[in-house]
C-alpha positions, -999 to +999 in steps of 0.1 A: +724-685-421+741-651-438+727-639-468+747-611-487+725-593-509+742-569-534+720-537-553+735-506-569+710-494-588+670-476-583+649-509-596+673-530-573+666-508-543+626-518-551+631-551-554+658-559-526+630-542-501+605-569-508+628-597-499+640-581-466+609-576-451+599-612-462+632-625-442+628-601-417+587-618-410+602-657-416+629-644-387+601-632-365+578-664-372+606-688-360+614-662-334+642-689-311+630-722-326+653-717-360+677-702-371+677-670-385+682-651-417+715-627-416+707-607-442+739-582-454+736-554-477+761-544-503+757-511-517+778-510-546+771-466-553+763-477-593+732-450-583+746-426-561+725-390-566+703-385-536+671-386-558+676-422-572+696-439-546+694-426-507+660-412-506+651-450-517+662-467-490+644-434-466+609-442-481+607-477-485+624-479-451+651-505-466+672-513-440+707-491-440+735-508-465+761-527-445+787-519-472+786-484-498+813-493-520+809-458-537+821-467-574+800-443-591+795-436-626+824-449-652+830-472-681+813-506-681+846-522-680+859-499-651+835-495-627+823-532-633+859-538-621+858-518-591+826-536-577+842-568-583+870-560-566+854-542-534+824-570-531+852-598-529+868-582-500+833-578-484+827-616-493+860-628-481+854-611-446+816-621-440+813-656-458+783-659-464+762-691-477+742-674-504+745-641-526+715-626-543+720-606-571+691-586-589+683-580-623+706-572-650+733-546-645+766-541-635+765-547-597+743-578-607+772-592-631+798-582-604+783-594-574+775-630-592+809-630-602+829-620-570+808-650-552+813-675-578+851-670-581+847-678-545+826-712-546+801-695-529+759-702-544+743-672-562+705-669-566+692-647-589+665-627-590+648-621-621+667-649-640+657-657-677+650-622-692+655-622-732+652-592-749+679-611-774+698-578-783+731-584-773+738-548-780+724-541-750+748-546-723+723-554-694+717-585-719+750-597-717+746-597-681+715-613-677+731-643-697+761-640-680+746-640-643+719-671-653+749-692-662+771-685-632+738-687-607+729-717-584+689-709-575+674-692-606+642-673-593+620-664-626+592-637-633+572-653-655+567-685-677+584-674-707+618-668-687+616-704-676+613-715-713+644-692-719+664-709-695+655-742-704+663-731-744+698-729-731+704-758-712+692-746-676+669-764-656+683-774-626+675-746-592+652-728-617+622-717-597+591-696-613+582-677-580+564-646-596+576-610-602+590-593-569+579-560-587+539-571-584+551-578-547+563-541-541+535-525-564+509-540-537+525-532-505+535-497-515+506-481-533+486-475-500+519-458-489+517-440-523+486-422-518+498-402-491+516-387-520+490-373-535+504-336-533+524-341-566+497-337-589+494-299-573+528-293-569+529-302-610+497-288-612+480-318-630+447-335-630+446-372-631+440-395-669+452-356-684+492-366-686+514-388-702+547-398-682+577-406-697+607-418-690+643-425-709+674-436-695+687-467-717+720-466-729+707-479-764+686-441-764+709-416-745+740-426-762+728-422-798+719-383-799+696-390-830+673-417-813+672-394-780+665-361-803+637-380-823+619-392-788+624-358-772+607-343-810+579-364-806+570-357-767+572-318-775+547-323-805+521-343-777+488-322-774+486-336-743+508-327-711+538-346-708+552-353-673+595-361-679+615-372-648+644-367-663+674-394-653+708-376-645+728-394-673+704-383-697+696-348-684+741-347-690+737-357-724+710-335-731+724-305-713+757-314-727+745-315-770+718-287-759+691-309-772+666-289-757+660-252-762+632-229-777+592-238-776+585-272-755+552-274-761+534-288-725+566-311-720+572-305-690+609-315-672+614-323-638+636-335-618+637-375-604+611-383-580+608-408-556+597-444-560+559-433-542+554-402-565+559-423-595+537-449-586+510-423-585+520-406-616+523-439-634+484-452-614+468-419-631+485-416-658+464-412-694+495-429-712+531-436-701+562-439-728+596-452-714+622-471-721+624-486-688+617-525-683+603-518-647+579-491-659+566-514-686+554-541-661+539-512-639+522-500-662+502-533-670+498-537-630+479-506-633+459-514-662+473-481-679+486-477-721+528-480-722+543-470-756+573-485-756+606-468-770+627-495-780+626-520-806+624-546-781+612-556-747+619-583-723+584-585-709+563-598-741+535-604-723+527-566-718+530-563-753+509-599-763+484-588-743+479-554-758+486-537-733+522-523-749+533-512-784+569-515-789+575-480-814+615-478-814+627-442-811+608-429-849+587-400-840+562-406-862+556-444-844+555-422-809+528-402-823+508-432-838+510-450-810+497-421-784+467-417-805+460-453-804+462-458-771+440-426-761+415-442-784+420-478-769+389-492-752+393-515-722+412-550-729+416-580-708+446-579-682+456-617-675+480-620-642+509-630-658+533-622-626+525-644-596+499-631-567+524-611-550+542-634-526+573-638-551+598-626-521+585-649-492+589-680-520+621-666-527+628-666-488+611-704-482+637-719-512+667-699-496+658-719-462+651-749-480+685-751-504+705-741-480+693-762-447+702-792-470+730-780-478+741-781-440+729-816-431+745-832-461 
C-alpha cells in the first residue's frame, strides 16, 4: 500500500510528522502479518529558508523527503504551476493508491490536483475550514481541495457542518485536530528548550509573542504598519519571530526604524522554541491559524489580527478576540486579556489520536478498495 504525502510549507511539516510516526507504529504492530504502509514524501520547497523548512524535518525527526521539488517563492499562479507540474511526474512514476494533502496552501491545491487529474484518491487533512473570505487565497484552496478530495479528515464539528452546507458528506471523517496530536508528543521534547528564555533574556507570563505572515497583512503596507505601531506602543516586552516574506517587505518600505519600544525582532525559531514561547507566554497576537489553536491548547490569551478566523471555537470560547489590524483594537484587546481571569477551556479538538484514525481509515478505504 503506497501513500504519497505532499507538504511545502512549516505547519505542513508539523502536521505530516504526526501521521508518519502513526504509520510507521501500525507498520510495526502488523510487523509480517499485513501489509505495510509505503509512505512517500513530496517536498514541494514552497518553504525553503533553513529556519522554517530543513531544521523542521532535523527536530521533529520527520523522515527525509523522497522528492524536493525546489519551486520556491513566486506568484500564486506560477509556482502553483510548477508544483503541479513536478508532483505529476512524481505521481506518474510511484503510483500510488492515496495522496494526502494538508491544509490550505499552494502545495495542498497542487498536490490534490496533480492526483486527481490522475484518478488517483486524495484525503485531506484538515478538510472543511471556512474563514468565508474568499480574498484570502488559502480559502480558495481549501474549497477547492474539499471538492476534488475522496477521504475528508475534519478538525472539529463545525468543519463537518461546512462540508455538509455544500453538498459533502460522503468520506467525511471528524478524527480531531492533528495539531493537538503534535502539541502532546512534542512539548516534553520542548522543554529541553528551555535555554531561549536566557538567550532572549525573558522571564516567563512577562512577554507577549507575535507573529504576522498572512498575505492579507504583509501585502497591504497600511495594515502591516498599523500592527507593527501598536506592538511598539506594548508596555509589555514583545517577542517577534519575524517570517522572511515579511521581514522583505518590511526591510524593503523601511517600516521599521527609530525608537521600538521593548519590541523585540528575532529571527525564526524552531517549532520547539515556539512552543515554549507560546506555553509561557503572558499574551500572544498573530495572524497565524496554527498559533490560534495553540494558543487555546495552552490555555494562554490570542489576540487575533485579522477580521476573521477559521477556528471559532477559540474565539466562542473566549479564549480569542479577533481585532483586524486597527491599533487601537490591538491595544484594547492586550489590556483585556492581561486583565482576563481564568475561563473554561472545552476540548473542542479530539484527544490527540487524530493521525492513527487518520492511518486506521487509510487501511480501511483502501483494503476495500482492493478486494472489490
Amino acid at each position: 500500500m503506497k501513500v504519497i504525502t505532499i507538504v511545502g510549507a512549516r505547519p505542513q511539516f508539523i502536521k505530516a510528522s504526526t501521521v508518519s510516526r502513526s504509520i510507521e507504529r501500525y507498520n510495526s504492530r502488523i510487523a509480517n502479518n499485513g501489509e505495510p504502509i509505503n509512505e512517500i514524501i513530496v517536498h514541494t520547497g514552497q518553504h525553503y529558508d533553513y529556519n522554517i523548512s530543513q531544521v523542521f524535518f532535523n527536530e521533529l525527526n520527520i523522515p527525509k523527503p523522497n522528492y524536493n521539488l525546489g519551486v520556491g517563492s513566486s506568484s500564486h499562479g506560477v509556482q502553483t504551476g510548477k508544483m503541479l507540474e513536478g508532483i505529476e511526474k512524481v505521481l506518474l512514476k510511484e503510483r500510488p493508491n492515496v495522496v494526502l494533502v494538508y491544509g490550505d496552501t499552494n502545495s495542498t491545491l497542487a498536490g490534490a490536483l496533480a492526483a486527481v487529474k490522475l484518478h488517483i484518491p486524495v484525503g485531506h487533512v484538515e478538510a472543511g475550514l471556512r474563514s468565508f473570505n474568499r480574498r484570502m487565497p488559502e480559502e480558495i484552496n481549501r474549497i477547492l481541495v474539499d471538492h476534488m478530495s475522496d477521504l475528508l479528515f475534519c478538525p472539529t464539528k463545525t468543519s463537518i457542518m461546512n462540508l455538509k452546507k455544500e453538498g459533502i458528506e460522503e468520506g467525511v471523517y471528524n478524527i480531531g485536530d492533528v495539531m493537538y496530536d503534535s502539541v502532546l508528543h512534542n512539548l516534553k521534547l520542548a522543554k529541553k528548550k528551555l535555554d531561549i528564555f536566557k538567550k532572549l533574556d525573558l522571564q516567563p507570563k512577562e512577554y507577549f509573542l507575535s507573529t504576522i505572515h498572512r498575505q492579507e497583512n504583509t501585502e497591504d503596507l497600511e495594515r502591516l504598519m498599523s500592527i507593527i505601531t501598536a506592538l511598539v506602543e506594548i508596555d509589555d516586552q514583545v517577542i517577534l519571530p519575524l517570517h522572511p516574506r515579511t521581514k522583505k517587505i518590511i526591510d524593503k518600505n523601511r517600516l521599521i526604524s527609530g525608537d521600538i519600544g521593548r519590541l523585540k525582532i528575532i529571527d525564526p525559531i524552531s517549532y520547539l522554541e515556539m512552543l515554549i514561547l507560546e506555553k509561557n507566554a503572558k499574551g500572544i497576537l498573530t495572524d497565524s491559524g496554527g498559533v490560534q489553536k495553540e494558543a487555546y491548547f495552552f490555555r494562554v490569551p490570542c489576540i487575533t489580527l485579522r477580521d476573521e478566523t477559521e477556528w471559532i471555537e477559540t474565539v466562542e470560547s473566549g479564549w480569542n478576540i479577533i481585532v483586524g489590524t486597527e491599533k487601537k483594537k490591538i491595544l484594547e484587546a492586550v489590556i483585556k486579556t492581561s486583565t482576563r481571569n481564568e475561563i473554561p477551556s472545552p476540548n473542542f479538538y479530539g484527544d490527540g489520536k487524530a493521525s492513527e484514525k487518520i492511518v486506521e481509515i487509510l487501511v480501511k478505504t483502501l483494503m476495500s478498495r482492493f478486494s472489490s
